[in-house]
C-alpha positions as CSV (number, residue, x, y, z in Angstrom):
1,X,19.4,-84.6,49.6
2,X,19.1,-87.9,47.6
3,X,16.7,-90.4,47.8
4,X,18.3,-93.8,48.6
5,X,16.6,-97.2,47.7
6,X,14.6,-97.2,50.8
7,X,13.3,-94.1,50.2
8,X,11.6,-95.0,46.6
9,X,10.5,-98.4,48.7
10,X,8.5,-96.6,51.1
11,X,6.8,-93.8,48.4
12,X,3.4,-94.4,47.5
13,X,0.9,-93.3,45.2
14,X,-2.4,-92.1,46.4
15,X,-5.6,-94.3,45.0
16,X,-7.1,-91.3,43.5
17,X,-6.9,-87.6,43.0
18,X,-7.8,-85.2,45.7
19,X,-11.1,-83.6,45.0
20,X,-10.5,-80.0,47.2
21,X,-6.9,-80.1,45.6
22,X,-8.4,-80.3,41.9
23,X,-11.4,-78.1,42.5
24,X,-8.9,-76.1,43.7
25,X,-6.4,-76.2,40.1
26,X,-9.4,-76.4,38.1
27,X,-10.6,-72.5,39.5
28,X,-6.9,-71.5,38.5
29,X,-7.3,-73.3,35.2
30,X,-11.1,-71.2,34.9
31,X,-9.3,-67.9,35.7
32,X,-6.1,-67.8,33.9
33,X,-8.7,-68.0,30.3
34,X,-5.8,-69.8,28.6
35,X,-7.2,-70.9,24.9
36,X,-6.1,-74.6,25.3
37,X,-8.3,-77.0,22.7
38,X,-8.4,-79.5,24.9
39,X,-10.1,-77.9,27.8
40,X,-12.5,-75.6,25.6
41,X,-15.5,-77.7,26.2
42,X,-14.7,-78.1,29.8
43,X,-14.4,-74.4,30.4
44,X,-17.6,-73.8,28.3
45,X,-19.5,-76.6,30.3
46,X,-17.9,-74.7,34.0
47,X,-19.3,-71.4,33.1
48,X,-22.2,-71.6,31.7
49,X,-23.6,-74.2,34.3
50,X,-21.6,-73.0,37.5
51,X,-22.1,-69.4,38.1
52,X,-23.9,-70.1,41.5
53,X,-21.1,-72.1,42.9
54,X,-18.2,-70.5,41.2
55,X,-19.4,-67.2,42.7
56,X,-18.7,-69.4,46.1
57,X,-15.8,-70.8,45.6
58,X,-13.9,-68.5,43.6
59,X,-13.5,-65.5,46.7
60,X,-12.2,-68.2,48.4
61,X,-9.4,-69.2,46.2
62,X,-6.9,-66.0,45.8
63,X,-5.5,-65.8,42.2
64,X,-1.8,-65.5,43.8
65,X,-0.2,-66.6,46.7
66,X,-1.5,-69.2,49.3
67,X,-5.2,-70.1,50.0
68,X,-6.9,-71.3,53.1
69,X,-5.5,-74.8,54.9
70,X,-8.7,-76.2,55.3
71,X,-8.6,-76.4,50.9
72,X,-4.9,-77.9,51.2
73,X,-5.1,-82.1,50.9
């Protein structure tokens, strides 16, 4: 299926990002341990000062596959 005209009239971009949706990428990001420079200080920032709430949220965010609705924006 194409879009037409009318279809790129009516798309819209939302006014922000989703904060359950990036929570959400940013606990992959924290998992997967990839050495990208640019996030370094991030990462070191996430696990040193969030081991409380990354031991909550983590278990709720499966490594593969699909995670619970209620995270999905």
């Amino acid at each position: 299926m194409l879009f037409a005209a009318q279809d790129l009239l009516r798309t819209r971009v939302a006014d922000g990002a989703e904060p359950l949706w990036e929570t959400v990428l940013s606990l992959h990001s924290l998992r997967e341990g990839r050495a990208e420079p640019a996030l370094a200080a991030w990462r070191q920032h996430a696990v040193r000062h969030g081991p409380g709430p990354l031991r909550t949220l983590l278990p709720l965010v499966p490594q593969h596959g699909c995670f619970p609705d209620f995270w999905r924006p």
